[in-house]
C-alpha positions in Angstrom: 69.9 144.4 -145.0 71.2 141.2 -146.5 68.1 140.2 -147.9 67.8 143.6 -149.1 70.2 143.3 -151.3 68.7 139.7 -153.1 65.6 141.2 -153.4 66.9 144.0 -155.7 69.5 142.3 -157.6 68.4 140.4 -160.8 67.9 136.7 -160.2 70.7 136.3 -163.0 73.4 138.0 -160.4 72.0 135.6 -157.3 75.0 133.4 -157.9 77.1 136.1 -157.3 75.9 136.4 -153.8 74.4 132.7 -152.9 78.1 131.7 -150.9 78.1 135.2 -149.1 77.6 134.7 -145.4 77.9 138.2 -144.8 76.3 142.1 -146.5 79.9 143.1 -147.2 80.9 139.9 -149.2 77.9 140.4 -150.9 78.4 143.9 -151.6 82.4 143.3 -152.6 80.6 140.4 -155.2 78.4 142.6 -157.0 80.4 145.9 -156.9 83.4 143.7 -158.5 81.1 141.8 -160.9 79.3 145.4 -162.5 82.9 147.2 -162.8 84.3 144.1 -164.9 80.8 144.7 -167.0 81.5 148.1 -166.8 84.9 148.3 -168.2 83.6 145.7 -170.9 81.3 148.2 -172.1 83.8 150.5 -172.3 85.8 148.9 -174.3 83.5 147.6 -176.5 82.1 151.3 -177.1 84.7 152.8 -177.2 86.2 150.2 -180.1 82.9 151.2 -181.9 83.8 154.9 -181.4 87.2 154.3 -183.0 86.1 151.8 -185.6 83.0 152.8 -187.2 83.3 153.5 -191.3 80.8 155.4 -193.4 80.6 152.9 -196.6 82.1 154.5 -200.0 79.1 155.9 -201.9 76.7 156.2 -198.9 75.9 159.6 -197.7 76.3 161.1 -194.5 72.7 161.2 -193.4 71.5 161.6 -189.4 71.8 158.0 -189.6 75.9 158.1 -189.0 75.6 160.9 -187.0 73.2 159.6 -184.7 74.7 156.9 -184.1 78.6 157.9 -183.0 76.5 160.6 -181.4 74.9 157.8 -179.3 78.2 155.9 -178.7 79.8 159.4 -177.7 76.9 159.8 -175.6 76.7 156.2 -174.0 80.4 156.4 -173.0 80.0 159.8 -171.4 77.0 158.0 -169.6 79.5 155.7 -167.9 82.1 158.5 -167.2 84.4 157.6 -170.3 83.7 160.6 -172.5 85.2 161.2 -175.3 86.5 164.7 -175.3 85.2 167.2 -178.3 88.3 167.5 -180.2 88.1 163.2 -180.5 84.6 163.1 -181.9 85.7 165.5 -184.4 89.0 163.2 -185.3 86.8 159.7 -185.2 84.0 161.6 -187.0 86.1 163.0 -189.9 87.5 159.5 -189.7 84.9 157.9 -190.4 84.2 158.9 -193.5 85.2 157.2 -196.5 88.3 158.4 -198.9 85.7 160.1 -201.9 85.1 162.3 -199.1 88.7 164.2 -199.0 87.2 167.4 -200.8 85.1 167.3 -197.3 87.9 167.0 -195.3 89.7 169.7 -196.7 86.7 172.3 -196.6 86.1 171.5 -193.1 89.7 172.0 -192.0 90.6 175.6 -194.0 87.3 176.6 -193.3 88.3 177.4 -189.4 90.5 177.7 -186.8 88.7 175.7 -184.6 86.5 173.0 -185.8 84.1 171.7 -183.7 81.5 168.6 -184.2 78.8 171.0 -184.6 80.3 172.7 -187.5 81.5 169.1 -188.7 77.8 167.8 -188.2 76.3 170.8 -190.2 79.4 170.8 -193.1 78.4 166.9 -194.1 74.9 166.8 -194.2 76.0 169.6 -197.1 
C-alpha cells in the first residue's frame, strides 16, 4: 500500500513522504501538506474575489464577468463558496466610481437583486 501511495503522488511531493517508515505517516504528510495548499488557495482567491477593480473608462464586458465568475466558481470548487448575495456586493464593487448611475438603477430597480439581474443590467 505504501508504495501505492509514491507511485501516485507527484515526484515534487516525494520529500514529503521519503522519512515515512510507515502508510499512516505518509498519509498524515500529504493530507497536511495539500490542506496548507488548500487554504493558500483560498485565500489567495478569495483576496482576488474581494479585490478585483474594473479600471475607470473600461466597460463591463464578459471579460470582468467571467472572470469573478471563475474566482466565485473556483472557490466553490474547493468548498469556500461565496454566497449569492456576496458576488452581488464584490461585483457592484468592483466597478469603478463613473458607474454610480449603475449602482443606483440596479438597486431601486428590485427588491431583491441577484447576480443574474446585476450581470444582465451592466452589460446595458
Amino acid at each position: 500500500m505504501f508504495s501505492t501511495i509514491l507511485l501516485a503522488i507527484d515526484s515534487a511531493q516525494l520529500y514529503l513522504v521519503t522519512s515515512c517508515e510507515e502508510l499512516k505517516q505518509a498519509w498524515h504528510a500529504l493530507k497536511n501538506h495539500l490542506e496548507r495548499e488548500i487554504l493558500a488557495n483560498k485565500l489567495l482567491l478569495k483576496k482576488k474575489c474581494f479585490r478585483s477593480e474594473l479600471k475607470e473608462g473600461t466597460s463591463v464586458d464578459q471579460h470582468h464577468l467571467k472572470h469573478k465568475k471563475d474566482i466565485t466558481d473556483k472557490l466553490a470548487a474547493i468548498g469556500a463558496p461565496i454566497s449569492q448575495e456576496d458576488q452581488v456586493v464584490t461585483l457592484l464593487g468592483s466597478l469603478p466610481r463613473g458607474l454610480t448611475t449603475l449602482f443606483t438603477a440596479i438597486e431601486a430597480g428590485t427588491d431583491c437583486v441577484s447576480l443574474d439581474y446585476v450581470n444582465e443590467h451592466t452589460k446595458k
